[in-house]
C-alpha positions in Angstrom: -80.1 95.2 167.9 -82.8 93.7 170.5 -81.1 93.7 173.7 -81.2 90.2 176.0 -82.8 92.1 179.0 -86.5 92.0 178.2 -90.1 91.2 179.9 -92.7 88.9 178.7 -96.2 89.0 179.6 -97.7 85.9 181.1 -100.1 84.6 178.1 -100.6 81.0 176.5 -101.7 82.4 173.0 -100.1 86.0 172.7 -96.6 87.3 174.5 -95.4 90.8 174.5 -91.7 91.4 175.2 -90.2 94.3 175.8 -86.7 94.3 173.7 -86.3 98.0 175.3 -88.7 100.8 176.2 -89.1 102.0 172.8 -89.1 98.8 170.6 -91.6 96.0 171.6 -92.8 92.6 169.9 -96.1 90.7 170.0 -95.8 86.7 169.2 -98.6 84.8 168.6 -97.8 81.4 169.9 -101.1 79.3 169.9 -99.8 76.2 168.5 -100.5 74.1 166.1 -102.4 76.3 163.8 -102.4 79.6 165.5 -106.0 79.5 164.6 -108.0 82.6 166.4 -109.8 81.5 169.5 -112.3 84.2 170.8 -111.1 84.0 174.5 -107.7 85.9 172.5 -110.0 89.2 172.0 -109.3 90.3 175.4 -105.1 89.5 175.4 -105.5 91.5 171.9 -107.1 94.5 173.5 -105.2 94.4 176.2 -101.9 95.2 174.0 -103.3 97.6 171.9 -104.4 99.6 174.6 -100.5 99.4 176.2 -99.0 100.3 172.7 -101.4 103.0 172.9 -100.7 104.4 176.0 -97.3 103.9 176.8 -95.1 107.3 176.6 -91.5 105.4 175.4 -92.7 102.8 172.6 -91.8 103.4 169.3 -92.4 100.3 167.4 -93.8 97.1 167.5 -93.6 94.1 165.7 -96.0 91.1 165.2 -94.7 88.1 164.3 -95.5 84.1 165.6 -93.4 81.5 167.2 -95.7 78.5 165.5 -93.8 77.1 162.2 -95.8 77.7 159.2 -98.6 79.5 160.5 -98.7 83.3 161.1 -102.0 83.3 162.5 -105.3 81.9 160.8 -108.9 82.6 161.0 -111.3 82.3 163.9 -111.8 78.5 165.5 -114.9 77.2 163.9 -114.9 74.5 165.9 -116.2 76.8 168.7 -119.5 78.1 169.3 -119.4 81.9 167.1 -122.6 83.4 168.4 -120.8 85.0 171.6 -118.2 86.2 169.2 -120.3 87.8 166.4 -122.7 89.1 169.1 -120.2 90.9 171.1 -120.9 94.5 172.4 -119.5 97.5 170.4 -116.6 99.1 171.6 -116.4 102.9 172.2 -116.9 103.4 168.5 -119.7 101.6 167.7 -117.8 98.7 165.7 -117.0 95.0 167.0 -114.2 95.1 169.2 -112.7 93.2 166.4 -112.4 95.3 163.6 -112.3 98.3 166.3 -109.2 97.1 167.7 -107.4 96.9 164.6 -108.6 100.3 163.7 -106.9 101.2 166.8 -103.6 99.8 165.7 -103.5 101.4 162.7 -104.0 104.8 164.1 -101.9 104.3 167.0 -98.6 106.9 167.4 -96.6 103.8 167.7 -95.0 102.2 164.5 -96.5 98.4 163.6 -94.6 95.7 161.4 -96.6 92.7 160.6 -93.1 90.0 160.1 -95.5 87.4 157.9 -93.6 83.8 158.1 -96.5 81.1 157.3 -100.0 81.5 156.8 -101.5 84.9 157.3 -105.5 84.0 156.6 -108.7 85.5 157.4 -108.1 87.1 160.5 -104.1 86.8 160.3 -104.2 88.6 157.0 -106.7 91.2 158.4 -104.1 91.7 161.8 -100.9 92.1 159.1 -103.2 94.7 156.9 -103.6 96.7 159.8 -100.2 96.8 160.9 -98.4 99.8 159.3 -96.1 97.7 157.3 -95.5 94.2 156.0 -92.2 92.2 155.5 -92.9 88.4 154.5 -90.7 85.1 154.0 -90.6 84.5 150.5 -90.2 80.7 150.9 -92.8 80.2 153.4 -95.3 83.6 153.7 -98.8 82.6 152.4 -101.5 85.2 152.6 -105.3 84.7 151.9 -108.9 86.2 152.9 -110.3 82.7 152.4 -113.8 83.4 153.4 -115.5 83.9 150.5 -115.2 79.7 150.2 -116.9 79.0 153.5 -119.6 81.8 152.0 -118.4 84.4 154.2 -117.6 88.2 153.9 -114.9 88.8 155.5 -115.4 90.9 158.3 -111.7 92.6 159.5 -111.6 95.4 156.8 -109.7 93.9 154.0 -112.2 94.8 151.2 -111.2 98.8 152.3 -107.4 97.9 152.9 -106.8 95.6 149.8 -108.2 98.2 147.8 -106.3 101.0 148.5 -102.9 99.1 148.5 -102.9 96.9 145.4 -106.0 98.4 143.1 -109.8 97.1 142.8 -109.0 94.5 140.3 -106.3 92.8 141.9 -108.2 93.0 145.6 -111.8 91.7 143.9 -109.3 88.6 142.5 -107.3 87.8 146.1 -110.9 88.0 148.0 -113.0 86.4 145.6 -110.5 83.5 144.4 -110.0 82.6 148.3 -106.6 81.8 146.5 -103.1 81.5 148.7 -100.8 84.4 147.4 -97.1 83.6 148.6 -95.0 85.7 150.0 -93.0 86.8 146.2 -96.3 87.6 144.4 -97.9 89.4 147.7 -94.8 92.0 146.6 -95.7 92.2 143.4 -99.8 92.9 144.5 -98.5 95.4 147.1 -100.4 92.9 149.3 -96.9 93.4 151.7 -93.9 96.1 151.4 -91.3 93.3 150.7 -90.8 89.6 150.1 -87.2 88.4 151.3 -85.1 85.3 151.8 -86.5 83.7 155.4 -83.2 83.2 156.2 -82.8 87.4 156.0 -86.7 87.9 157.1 -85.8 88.5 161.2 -82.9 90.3 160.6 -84.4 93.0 158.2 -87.4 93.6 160.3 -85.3 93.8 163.4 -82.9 96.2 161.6 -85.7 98.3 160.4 -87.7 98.2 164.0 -84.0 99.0 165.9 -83.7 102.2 163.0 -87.3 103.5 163.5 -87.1 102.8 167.1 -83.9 105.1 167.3 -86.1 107.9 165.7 -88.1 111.3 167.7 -91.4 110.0 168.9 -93.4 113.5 168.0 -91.9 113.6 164.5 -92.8 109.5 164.2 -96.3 110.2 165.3 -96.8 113.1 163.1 -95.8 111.5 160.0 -98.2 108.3 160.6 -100.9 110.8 161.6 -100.5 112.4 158.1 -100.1 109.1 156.0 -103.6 107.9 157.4 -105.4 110.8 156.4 -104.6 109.8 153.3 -104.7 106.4 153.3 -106.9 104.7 156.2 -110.5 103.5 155.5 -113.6 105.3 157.5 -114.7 103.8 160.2 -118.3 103.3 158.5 -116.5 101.2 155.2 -114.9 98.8 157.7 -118.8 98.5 159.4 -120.1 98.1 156.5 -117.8 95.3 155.7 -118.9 93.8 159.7 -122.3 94.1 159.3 -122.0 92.2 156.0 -120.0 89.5 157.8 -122.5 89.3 160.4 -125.1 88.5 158.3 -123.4 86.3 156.0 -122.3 83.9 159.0 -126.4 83.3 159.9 -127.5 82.3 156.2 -128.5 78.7 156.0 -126.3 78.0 153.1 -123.2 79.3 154.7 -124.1 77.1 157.8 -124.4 74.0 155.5 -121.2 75.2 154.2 -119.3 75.5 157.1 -120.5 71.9 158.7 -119.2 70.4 154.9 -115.9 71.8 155.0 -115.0 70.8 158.7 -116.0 67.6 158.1 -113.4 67.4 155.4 -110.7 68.9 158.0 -111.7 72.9 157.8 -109.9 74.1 161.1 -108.3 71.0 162.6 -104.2 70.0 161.7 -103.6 69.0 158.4 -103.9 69.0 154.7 -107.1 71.1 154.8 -105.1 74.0 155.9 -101.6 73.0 155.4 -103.5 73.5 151.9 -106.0 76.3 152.2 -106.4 77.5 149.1 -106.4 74.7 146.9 -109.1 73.1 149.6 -111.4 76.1 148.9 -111.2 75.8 145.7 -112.3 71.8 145.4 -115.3 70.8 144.9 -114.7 67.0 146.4 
């Protein structure tokens, strides 16, 4: 049971609350798309590096406070040059795809709770995340970036992969195709699809269960599960440094500046209706 005495941090885009020492939660509350704005990298970092240092937490769980959006991909509306160019981290990848590597191997337990659109850089955040529990009336995951001529950049190629099988991860990253929250089950793409009215209540349960659990034994176990399952460092590079040069071809430029121009990151049917939009050809 979360308990009513709790801390937030002071954030516009992401809020961590403290439900007790051991369970935490992370909302992302950027409304109204929950799109990814670069100036979030450093509120991102700044809570890994908490759930990675703190002695008491257990588990943390991701979920947002903007109806029908989990979290989205990066604002192209902004100038990406800073963003792509950023310096490595202490591993030698992009702080982004370094910071999720970071979660993942963190001896703190993450749930991604998925209600709305996890795309591009949302799906990549709930793929890093130990687990995944989405809505099945109103979960929509995608790596859509394959329809702006993209590669997308966060690791999914290497998670996708291991979770659901190289057929069914070559057809969710190269159909740029929304997969709701029932057939995401059945791919593996998350651990379970459930009734949204039952969605906060499960995770809750499940965090409040874990939470309740011996930290050393808790870190073991994940330590052991990700020798066996987690991507090397240099397959989520590669996957970067494919990005990276995908986002400065001339075609993918021309690409981009079409699809904003028909409503590509800005409120509205574009991506209220991100999948059928990269798949038009209007």
């Amino acid at each position: 049971m979360k308990s009513q005495n709790h801390t937030a941090t002071k954030s516009s885009q992401i809020r961590l609350t403290r439900h007790s020492p051991e369970y935490w939660q992370v909302t992302l509350d950027h409304p109204p798309l929950n799109v990814f704005e670069p100036d979030m990298l450093p509120q991102v970092g700044e809570i890994i590096t908490a759930i990675e240092t703190d002695e008491k937490v257990k588990v943390v769980v991701f979920d947002s406070a903007v109806e029908d959006f989990f979290m989205i991909h990066l604002n192209f509306l902004t100038k990406l040059d800073g963003f792509a160019g950023l310096p490595p981290g202490p591993t030698g990848l992009h702080p982004w795809p370094e910071m999720l590597g970071r979660l993942s191997r963190a001896p703190v337990v993450s749930i991604a709770s998925i209600r709305g659109r996890a795309t591009g850089m949302g799906s990549e955040l709930a793929l890093a995340c130990d687990m995944r529990f989405a809505s099945r009336e109103k979960a929509i995951l995608s790596q859509f970036e394959i329809g702006a001529g993209l590669v997308p950049g966060g690791g999914p190629m290497a998670h996708l992969s291991r979770l659901m099988g190289r057929g069914r991860a070559l057809e969710v990253i190269l159909s740029a195709d929304d997969v709701p929250g029932d057939l995401a089950e059945r791919y593996g793409y998350v651990n379970r699809s459930l009734p949204d009215a039952d969605l906060d209540g499960f995770v809750d349960a499940l965090a409040g269960r874990i939470a309740s659990f011996d930290k050393q034994a808790i870190t073991d176990i994940k330590r052991l599960v990700n020798v066996a399952s987690m991507p090397p460092d240099v397959e989520i590079e590669a996957g970067w440094n494919a990005c990276v040069a995908s986002m400065g071809r001339p075609a993918t430029q021309r690409r981009i500046k079409a699809l904003i121009e028909r409503g590509f990151s800005k409120p509205g049917d574009a991506e209220n209706h991100l999948g059928d939009f990269m798949g038009s050809r209007d």
